[in-house]
C-alpha positions in Angstrom: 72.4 123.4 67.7 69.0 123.8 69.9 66.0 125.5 69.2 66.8 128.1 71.6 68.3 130.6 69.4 64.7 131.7 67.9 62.6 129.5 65.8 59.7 128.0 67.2 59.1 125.6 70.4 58.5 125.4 73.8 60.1 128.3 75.9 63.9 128.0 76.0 65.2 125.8 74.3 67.8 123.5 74.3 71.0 125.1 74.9 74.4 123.4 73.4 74.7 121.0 76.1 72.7 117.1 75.9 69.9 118.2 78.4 67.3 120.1 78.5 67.6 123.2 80.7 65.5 124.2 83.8 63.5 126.7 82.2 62.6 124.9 79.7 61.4 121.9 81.4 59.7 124.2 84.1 57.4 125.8 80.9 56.8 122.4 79.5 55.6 120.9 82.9 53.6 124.1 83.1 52.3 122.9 79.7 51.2 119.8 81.1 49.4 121.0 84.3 47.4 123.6 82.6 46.6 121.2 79.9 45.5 118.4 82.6 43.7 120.8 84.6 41.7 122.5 81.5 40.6 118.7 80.4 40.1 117.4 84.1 36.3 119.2 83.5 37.1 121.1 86.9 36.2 124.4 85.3 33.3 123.6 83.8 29.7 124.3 84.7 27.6 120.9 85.6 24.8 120.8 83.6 25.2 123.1 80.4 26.6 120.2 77.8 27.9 122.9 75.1 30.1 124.7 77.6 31.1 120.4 78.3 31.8 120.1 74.6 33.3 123.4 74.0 35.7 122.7 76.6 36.7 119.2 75.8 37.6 120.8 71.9 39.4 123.4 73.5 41.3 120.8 75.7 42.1 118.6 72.7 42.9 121.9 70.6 45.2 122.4 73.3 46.6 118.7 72.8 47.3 119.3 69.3 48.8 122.4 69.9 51.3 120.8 72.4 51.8 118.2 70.5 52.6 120.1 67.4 55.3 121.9 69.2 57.2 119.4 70.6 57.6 117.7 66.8 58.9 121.1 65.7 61.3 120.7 68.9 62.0 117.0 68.1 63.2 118.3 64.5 65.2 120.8 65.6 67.5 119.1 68.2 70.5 117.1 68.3 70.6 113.8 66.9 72.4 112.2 70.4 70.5 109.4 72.7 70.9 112.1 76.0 69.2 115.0 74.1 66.3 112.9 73.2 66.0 110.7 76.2 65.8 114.2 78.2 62.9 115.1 75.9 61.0 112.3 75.8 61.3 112.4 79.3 58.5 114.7 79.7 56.6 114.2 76.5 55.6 111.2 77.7 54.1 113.1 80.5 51.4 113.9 77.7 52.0 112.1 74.6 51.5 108.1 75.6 54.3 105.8 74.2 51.4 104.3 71.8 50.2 107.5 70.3 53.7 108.6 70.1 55.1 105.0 68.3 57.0 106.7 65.1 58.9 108.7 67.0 59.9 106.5 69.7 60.9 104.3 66.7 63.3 107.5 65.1 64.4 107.5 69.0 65.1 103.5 68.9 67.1 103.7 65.9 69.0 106.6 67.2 70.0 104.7 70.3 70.5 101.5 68.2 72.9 103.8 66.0 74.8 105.2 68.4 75.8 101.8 70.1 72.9 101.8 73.5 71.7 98.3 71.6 70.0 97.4 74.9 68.2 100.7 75.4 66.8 100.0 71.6 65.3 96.6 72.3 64.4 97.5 75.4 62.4 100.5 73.8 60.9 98.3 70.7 59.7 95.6 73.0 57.7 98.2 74.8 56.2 99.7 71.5 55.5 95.8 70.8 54.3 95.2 74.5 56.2 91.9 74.0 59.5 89.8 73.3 59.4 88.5 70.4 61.9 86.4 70.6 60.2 84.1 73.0 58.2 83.1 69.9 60.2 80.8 68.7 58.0 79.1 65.6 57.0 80.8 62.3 53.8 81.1 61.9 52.8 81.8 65.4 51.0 85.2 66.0 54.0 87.4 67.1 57.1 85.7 65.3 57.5 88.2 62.5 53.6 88.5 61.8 50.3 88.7 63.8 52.8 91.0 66.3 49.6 94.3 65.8 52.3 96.5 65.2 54.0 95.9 61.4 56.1 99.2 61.6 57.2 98.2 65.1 58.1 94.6 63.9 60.1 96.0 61.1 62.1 98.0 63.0 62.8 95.3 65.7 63.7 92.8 62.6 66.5 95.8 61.4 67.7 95.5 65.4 68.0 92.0 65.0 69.8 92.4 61.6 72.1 95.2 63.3 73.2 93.1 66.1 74.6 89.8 64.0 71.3 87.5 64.7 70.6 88.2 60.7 69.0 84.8 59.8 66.7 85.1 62.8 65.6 88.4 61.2 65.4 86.9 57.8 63.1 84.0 59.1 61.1 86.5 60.4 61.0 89.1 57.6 59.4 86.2 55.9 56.7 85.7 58.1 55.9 89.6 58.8 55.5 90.0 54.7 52.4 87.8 55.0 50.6 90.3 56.8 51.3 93.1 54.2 49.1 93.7 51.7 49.2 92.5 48.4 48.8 94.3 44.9 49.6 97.8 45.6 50.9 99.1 42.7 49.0 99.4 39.4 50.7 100.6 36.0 
């Protein structure tokens, strides 16, 4: 079930159905305008540079807070693509893809689990800010390593596994474990 039926999060909640309801998504626009608004430095006094830094805490504060919330809300609701596509709808109002990466990677496996295979790659690509499977050669920055995003790799590599292409994924599992770091574990 949703969050609406006490608990924490953001106003409302999600009811039963796979979509956020109005209410809900009113109070977490409202959310984002007072939050933009608060850091926009349109309240504060020119010329005083502790009432500038108190502010810009208190905007980030208010950042934190926001974001802390909506992970509480990401916990709590349904495990189905339409739920969380609703959701990260307006998170990413706030929260960029790039500071947001591990969960748009728990949203990418979702989708990749429940069959939307295209929405998946479509989704890692965009963490990646590339294709990499226009890198055709191992060893090339991008094939499996050198890609700046290890975790994102990974979970691109278990796409490719998932959709039949496993010896692509193989050949570049080998390459990506060349960028991880050696030793580790000491008895």
């Amino acid at each position: 079930g949703g969050l609406g039926r006490g608990g924490g999060g953001l106003g409302g909640g999600l009811g039963e159905g796979n979509a956020l309801n109005s209410s809900s998504s009113a109070h977490l626009l409202s959310e984002v305008n007072n939050n933009n608004n608060n850091s926009s430095g349109n309240n504060i006094s020119s010329g005083n540079p502790s009432a500038t830094s108190a502010a810009a805490a208190e905007a980030q504060s208010r950042v934190a807070f926001i974001r802390q919330l909506w992970q509480d809300r990401l916990k709590g609701v349904q495990r189905q693509v339409d739920v969380w596509q609703s959701l990260f709808t307006i998170r990413s109002l706030v929260i960029s893809q790039d500071d947001d990466a591990e969960n748009w990677l728990k949203f990418a496996s979702l989708a990749r689990k429940s069959g939307r295979l295209r929405q998946a790659q479509r989704m890692l690509r965009q963490l990646l800010k590339y294709d990499p499977l226009v890198i055709s050669h191992a060893g090339v920055a991008g094939y499996g390593s050198g890609s700046g995003n290890p975790n994102v790799m990974l979970a691109f590599l278990k796409h490719l596994w998932f959709t039949g292409q496993r010896s692509e994924a193989f050949n570049r599992l080998k390459d990506l474990v060349k960028e991880l770091p050696l030793g580790g574990y000491s008895s």
